[in-house]
C-alpha positions, 0 to 999 in steps of 0.5 A, a space after each residue: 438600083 437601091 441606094 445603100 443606106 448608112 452606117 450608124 458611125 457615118 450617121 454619128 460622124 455627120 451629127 457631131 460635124 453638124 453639132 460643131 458647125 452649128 458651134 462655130 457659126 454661133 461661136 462667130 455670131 458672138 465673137 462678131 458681136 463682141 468686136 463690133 459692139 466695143 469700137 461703137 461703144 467707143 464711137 457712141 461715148 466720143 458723141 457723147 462728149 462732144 454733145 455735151 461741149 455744147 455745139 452749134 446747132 447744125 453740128 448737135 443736130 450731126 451728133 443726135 443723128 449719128 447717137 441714134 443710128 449707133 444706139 440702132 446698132 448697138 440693139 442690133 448686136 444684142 440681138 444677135 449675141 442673143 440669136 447666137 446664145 439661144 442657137 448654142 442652147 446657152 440661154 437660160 431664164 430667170 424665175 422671177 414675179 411678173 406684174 402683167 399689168 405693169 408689164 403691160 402699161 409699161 410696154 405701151 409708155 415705151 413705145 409711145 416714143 415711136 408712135 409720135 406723129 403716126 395716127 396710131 393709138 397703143 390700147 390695153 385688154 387685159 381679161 379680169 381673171 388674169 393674175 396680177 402677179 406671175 412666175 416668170 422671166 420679167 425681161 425675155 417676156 418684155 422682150 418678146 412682147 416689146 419685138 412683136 409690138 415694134 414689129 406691130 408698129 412698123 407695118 401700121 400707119 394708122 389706127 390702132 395696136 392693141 396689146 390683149 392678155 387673156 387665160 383662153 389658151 388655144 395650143 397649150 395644155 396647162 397642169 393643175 395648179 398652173 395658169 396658162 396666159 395669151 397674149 396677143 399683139 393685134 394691129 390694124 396695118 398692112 397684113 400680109 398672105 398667110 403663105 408669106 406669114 409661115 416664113 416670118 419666124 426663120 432667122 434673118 427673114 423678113 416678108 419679101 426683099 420690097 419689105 425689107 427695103 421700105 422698113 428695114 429690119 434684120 428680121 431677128 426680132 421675131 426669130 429671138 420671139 420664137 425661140 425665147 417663147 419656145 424656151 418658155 415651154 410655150 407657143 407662138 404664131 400669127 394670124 393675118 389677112 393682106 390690107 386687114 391687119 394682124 394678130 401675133 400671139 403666143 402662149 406660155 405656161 405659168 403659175 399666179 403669184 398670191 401678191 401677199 406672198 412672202 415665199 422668197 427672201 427678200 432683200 434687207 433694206 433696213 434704215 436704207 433712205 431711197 428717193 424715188 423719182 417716177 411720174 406714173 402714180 401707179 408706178 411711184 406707190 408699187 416702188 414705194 410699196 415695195 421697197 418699204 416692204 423691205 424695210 426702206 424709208 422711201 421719199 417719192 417725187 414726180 418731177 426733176 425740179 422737186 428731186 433736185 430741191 430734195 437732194 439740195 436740202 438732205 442725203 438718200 442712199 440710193 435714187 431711183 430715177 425715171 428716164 422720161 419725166 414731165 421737166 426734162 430727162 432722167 439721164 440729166 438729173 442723174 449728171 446733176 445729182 452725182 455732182 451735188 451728192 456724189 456718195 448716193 448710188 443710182 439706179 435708172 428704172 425706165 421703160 425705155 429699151 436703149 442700148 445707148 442710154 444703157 451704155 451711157 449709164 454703166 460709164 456712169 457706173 449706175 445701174 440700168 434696170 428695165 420695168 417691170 423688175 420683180 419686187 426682189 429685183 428691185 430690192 436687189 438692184 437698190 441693195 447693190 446700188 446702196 453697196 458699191 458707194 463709198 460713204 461720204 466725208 464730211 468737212 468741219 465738226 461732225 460730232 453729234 448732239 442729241 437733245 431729249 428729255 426722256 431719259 429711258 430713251 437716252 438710254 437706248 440712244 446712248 447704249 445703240 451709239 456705243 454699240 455704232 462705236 459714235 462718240 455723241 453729247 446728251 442735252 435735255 431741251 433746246 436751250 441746251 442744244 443750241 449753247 452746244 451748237 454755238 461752240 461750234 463743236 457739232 456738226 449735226 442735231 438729233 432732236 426731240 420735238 417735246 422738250 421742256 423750256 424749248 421745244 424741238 420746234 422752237 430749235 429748228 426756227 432758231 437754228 434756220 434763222 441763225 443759218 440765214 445769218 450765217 450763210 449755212 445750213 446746219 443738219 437737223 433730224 428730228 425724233 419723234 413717235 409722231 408718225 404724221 410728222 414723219 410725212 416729208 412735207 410736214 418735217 421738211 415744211 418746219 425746217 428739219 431735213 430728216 425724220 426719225 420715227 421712235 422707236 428707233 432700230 439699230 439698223 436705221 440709226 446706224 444708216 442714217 449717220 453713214 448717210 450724213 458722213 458720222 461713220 463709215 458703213 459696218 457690215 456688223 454692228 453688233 461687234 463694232 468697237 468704241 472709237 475716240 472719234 467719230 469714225 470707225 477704222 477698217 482694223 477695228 472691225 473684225 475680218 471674220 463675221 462670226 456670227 454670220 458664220 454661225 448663221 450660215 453653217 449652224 455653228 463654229 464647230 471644228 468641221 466649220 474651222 477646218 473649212 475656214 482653213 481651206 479658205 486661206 489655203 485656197 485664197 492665198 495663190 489667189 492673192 498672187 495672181 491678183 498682185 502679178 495681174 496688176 502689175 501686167 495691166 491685165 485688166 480681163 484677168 483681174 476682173 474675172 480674179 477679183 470676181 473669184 475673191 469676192 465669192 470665196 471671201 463672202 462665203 466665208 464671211 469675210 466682209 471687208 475682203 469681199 467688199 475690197 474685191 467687189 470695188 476692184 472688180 469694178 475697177 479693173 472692168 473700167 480699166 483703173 489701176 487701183 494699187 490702194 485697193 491691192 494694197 488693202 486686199 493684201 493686208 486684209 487677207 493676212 488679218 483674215 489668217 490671222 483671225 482664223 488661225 487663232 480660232 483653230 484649237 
């Protein structure tokens, strides 16, 4: 009897029926995961709440308990929304640097957490040819690498997990011109049958049913692995002997990163004021390294008390905080520092892999971001941070009094100030400065440290002493080209709380008075108008960036006007939307709207617009009603028309 075989159109019926269950089943993975995840968001954020009114011990013990169990859940239900992405091919990589060591050292301070009280030990190899620097996806091989040690961890009660790295890649072939990396997770626990090992990789599977009630686990962690390896073009398996341990290694195909290179843009940071609060001295030169490379001035401390001392005495733009320091918890000083300087943004840098911390933080509105980042994630992540905070106001007198006696570099300062539209006095030594200060007109001293009858150092003791007295603390910069001086503990040692080196760009000056509250944040200083006061007003700015507009489309002819125009016509039903989506508390909608505005408005170099949409989308992603900021949208758009009609011929 011959079985009939079948027919092209039945063969092509079953595959698009297999293709639109496979999306159904990964449709439901992430809709399950969506549901599950906001009612526990909730859950985790009432523990929080009642954690911090400070209970009884038996009752903080509950909440600890039931924190970490919804923390479990909730990296759970990453890891399924992940499983569900990469099973309807919707995952997708970035290309960023990776530091294989700093990947790797910071894998291993992560999971110390869940080695305490096990007699386990957490070892690097890492082969002396490896790159320093590679192209990849930092966070999916973090992952990867993070699963397999978990995994490591779990089955081993003692002895040792050992994270190599080496270039002797055995089931991979590399092109010319790339690296090909092993890596490889060996531990000296369980073991298990090779026959049990060749299953590991399914999806929900663990090494038998016995297993998977002593450790527990839903088995994703190494599926995700597979697929995530396979994604990066490469391999992955593991090799183990029942009672001996196990080794789990995968392969991926690569490129080395000269650590030198200046191939990709990096982000501007010029004048931004960073503290940095990492206690790895390793990890606190590569942030400053780093950041200061993009034109940051960065302050680096090692420990919570230090960073509080520094945020008491002067403003940053932005922190950089670790979560896990010697004295107490990056989390508590992050709570701690929005009190006392509320206009700084933040971000947390941590190795630690905590849903709920991460949850925590984006309530907080601070950005969580896992080490290793690459230096443009990092200068990203800063430059974002350093966006979203609206800029301190300032109580009382906020003029500014500068005192140096080289009139060239009056000049320069008076000219820069003019341009910043900052209304400032002059004076030539200390004498002088300190009448002004006793008027009681100036809130701030910009000061050089070599003047004639009375130095800057001379002012700076005066002024401190007076301060005493008077139960203050006056602002005091000093100027100067001296660049030891420009070393914290040198200026912060005689009194004065910031340092500017000569000669002084535009960008910092105008960074530093944004920081301590004498002017509001400028995306163009060039074309900043005069004000009488100290501060600039929105309508003085101009709603259009010309001459980022040139820079962006190689000039201001008519076919640059004529797409200015569609702009308008584009926005304006835009602009309705987002008015009716407000009025309906439609939150979804007004987040994805203002998400919309806030790429048109940028691509056509309209700053402000952008900004006010940038700040609704967050608003509205925390469910805020903000009439002020539709308000302003609205009226910042008609400026923006205005402006583009008057440049059409």
């Amino acid at each position: 009897m011959t079985t009939k075989q079948p027919t092209i159109e039945q063969l092509q019926r079953e595959l698009v029926q297999a293709d639109a269950a496979a999306d159904q089943k990964s449709n439901f993975l992430a809709t399950m995961s969506h549901e599950i995840r906001t009612p526990m968001q909730s859950v985790y954020g009432l523990l929080e709440l009642i954690e911090q009114e400070k209970p009884d011990s038996n009752i903080m013990s509950m909440v600890k308990t039931a924190k970490n169990s919804a923390s479990g859940l909730l990296e759970i239900l990453d890891d399924i929304l992940d499983f569900a992405k990469m099973d309807a091919n919707q995952m997708a990589l970035d290309n960023f640097e990776v530091p294989v060591r700093t990947l790797a050292y910071g894998i291993n301070e992560a999971m110390a957490v869940k080695v305490q009280g096990k007699p386990v030990g957490l070892k690097d190899d890492i082969a002396k040819d490896v790159p320093f620097v590679v192209v990849g996806d930092p966070k999916r091989l973090r992952q990867v690498i993070m699963n397999l040690m978990s995994n490591a961890l779990k089955f081993t009660h003692k002895g040792t997990v050992t994270i190599k790295i080496t270039k002797e890649c055995q089931h991979i072939e590399t092109k010319e011109n790339k690296v090909g990396l092993r890596f490889e997770i060996t531990d000296t626990g369980i073991g298990m049958s090779q026959d049990i090992a060749d299953t590991l990789f399914t999806p929900f599977t663990q090494a038998d049913n016995s297993t998977s009630r002593k450790y527990g686990g839903t088995g994703l962690g190494l599926s995700i692995s597979k697929k995530l390896v396979e994604i990066m073009g490469g391999e992955i398996g593991v090799q183990s002997t029942e009672g001996k341990g196990s080794t789990f290694w995968f392969e991926i195909p690569t490129e080395e990163v000269a650590t030198d290179s200046q191939n990709t843009a990096m982000p501007s940071l010029d004048g931004l004021s960073i503290l940095s609060v990492e206690d790895h001295p390793q990890g606190a030169k590569e942030i400053m390294r780093s950041l200061q490379s993009m034109g940051a001035t960065v302050e680096s401390c090692p420990t919570y008390g230090e960073a509080l001392e520094l945020a008491i005495r002067r403003p940053f733009d932005v922190a950089i905080i670790d979560q896990g320091l010697p004295d107490g918890l990056g989390l508590d000083l992050i709570r701690e520092l929005m009190e006392l300087r509320p206009f700084t943004g933040f971000i947390m840098y941590t190795v630690r892999e905590d849903a709920g911390l991460q949850h925590t933080l984006q309530s907080l509105g601070v950005t969580y971001l896992t080490k290793p980042a690459s230096r443009i994630g990092l200068g990203e992540a800063v430059q974002d941070a350093a966006s979203k905070v609206e800029k301190m106001s300032t109580d009382g007198p906020t003029k500014l009094l500068v005192a140096e006696d080289t009139a060239s570099v009056r000049d320069v300062l008076q000219r820069q100030l003019d341009k910043l539209g900052v209304d400032a006095t002059f004076v030539e030594n200390g004498i002088e400065a300190l009448e002004c200060i006793s008027s009681g007109e100036y809130g701030i001293l910009l000061t050089d440290l070599h003047m004639p009858e009375m130095d800057g150092y001379d002012v700076i003791k005066k002024i401190r002493e007076d301060d005493k007295k008077n139960n203050r603390h006056f602002p005091v910069i000093s100027l100067t080209a001296d660049v030891q001086m420009s070393q914290r503990q040198n200026y912060m040692s005689h009194g004065f709380d910031e340092c500017l080196l000569k000669p002084v760009s535009l960008g910092q000056l105008q960074r530093l008075l944004v920081r301590w509250g004498l002017l509001e944040e400028t995306h163009n200083t060039a074309t900043t108008q005069k004000s009488k006061n100290t501060k600039i007003s929105i309508s003085e700015k101009p709603a259009i960036d010309q001459n980022a507009v040139v820079e962006q489309m190689g000039g201001l002819d008519e076919d640059t006007i004529e797409m200015l125009g569609m702009f308008i016509e584009m926005t304006k039903p835009l602009i309705e939307k987002i008015s009716q989506a407000h009025e309906n508390q439609n939150f979804h909608d007004l987040s994805e709207l203002a998400h919309s505005l806030k790429g048109a408005a940028r691509s056509a170099c309209a700053n402000i617009l952008g900004d006010y949409a940038s700040k609704l989308q967050d608003e509205s992603e925390a469910q805020q009603e903000r009439p002020d900021l539709i308000k302003k949208i609205t009226i910042e758009f008609q400026r923006v028309e205005k402006e583009i009609t008057s440049l059409e011929p």
